[in-house]
C-alpha positions in Angstrom: -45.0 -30.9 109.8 -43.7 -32.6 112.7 -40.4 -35.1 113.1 -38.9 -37.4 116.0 -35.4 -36.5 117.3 -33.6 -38.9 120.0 -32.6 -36.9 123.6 -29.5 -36.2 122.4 -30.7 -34.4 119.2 -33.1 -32.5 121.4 -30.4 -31.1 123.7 -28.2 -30.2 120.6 -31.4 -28.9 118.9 -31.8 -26.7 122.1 -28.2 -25.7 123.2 -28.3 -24.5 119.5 -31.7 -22.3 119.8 -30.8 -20.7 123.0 -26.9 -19.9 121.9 -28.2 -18.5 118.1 -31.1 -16.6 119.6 -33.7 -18.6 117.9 -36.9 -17.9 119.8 -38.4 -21.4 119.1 -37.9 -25.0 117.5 -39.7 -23.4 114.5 -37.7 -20.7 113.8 -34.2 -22.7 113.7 -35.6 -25.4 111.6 -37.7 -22.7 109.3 -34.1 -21.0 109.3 -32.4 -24.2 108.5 -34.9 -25.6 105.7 -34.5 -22.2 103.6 -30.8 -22.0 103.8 -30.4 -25.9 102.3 -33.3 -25.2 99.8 -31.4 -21.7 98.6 -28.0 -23.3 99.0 -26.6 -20.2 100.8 -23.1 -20.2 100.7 -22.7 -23.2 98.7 -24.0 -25.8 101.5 -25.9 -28.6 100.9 -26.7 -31.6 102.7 -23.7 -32.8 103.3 -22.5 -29.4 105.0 -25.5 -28.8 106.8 -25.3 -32.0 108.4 -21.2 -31.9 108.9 -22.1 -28.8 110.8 -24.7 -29.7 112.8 -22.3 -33.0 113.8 -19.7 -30.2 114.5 -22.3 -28.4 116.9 -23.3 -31.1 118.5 -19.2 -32.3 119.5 -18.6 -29.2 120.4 -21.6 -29.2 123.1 -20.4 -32.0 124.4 -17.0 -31.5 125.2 -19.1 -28.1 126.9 -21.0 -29.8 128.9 -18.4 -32.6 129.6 -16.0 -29.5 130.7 -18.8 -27.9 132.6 -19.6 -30.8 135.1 -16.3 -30.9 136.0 -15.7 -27.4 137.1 -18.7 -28.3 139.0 -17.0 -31.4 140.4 -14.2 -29.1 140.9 -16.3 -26.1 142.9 -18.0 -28.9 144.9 -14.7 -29.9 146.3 -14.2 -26.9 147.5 
């Protein structure tokens, strides 16, 4: 199976692996499919994709606040 995601979906897709320990694209998505398909915890769609939204805010405000402590150290 195999699916298109823009730049910015990659970067959340990979900031996600590398902070949940997922060894590869596979495994999160593999990971991913079987919690929506067994509804774990009551999520569906919906949640899943509310969460990944979340995820993907959240790295950007990261990243946003990380350039500028680099700014900040350049200045220095």
């Amino acid at each position: 199976m195999s699916f298109r995601v823009s730049d910015d979906e990659f970067r959340a897709l990979t900031d996600v692996c590398l902070s949940r320990g997922f060894p590869s694209y596979s495994d999160l998505v593999r990971t991913a499919v079987h919690e929506l398909l067994s509804n774990r915890g009551g999520l569906g769609l919906s949640a899943v994709q509310g969460a990944v939204e979340s995820l993907s805010k959240r790295i950007d405000l990261l990243e946003s606040d990380l350039k500028e402590v680099i700014q900040s150290a350049k200045k220095e």
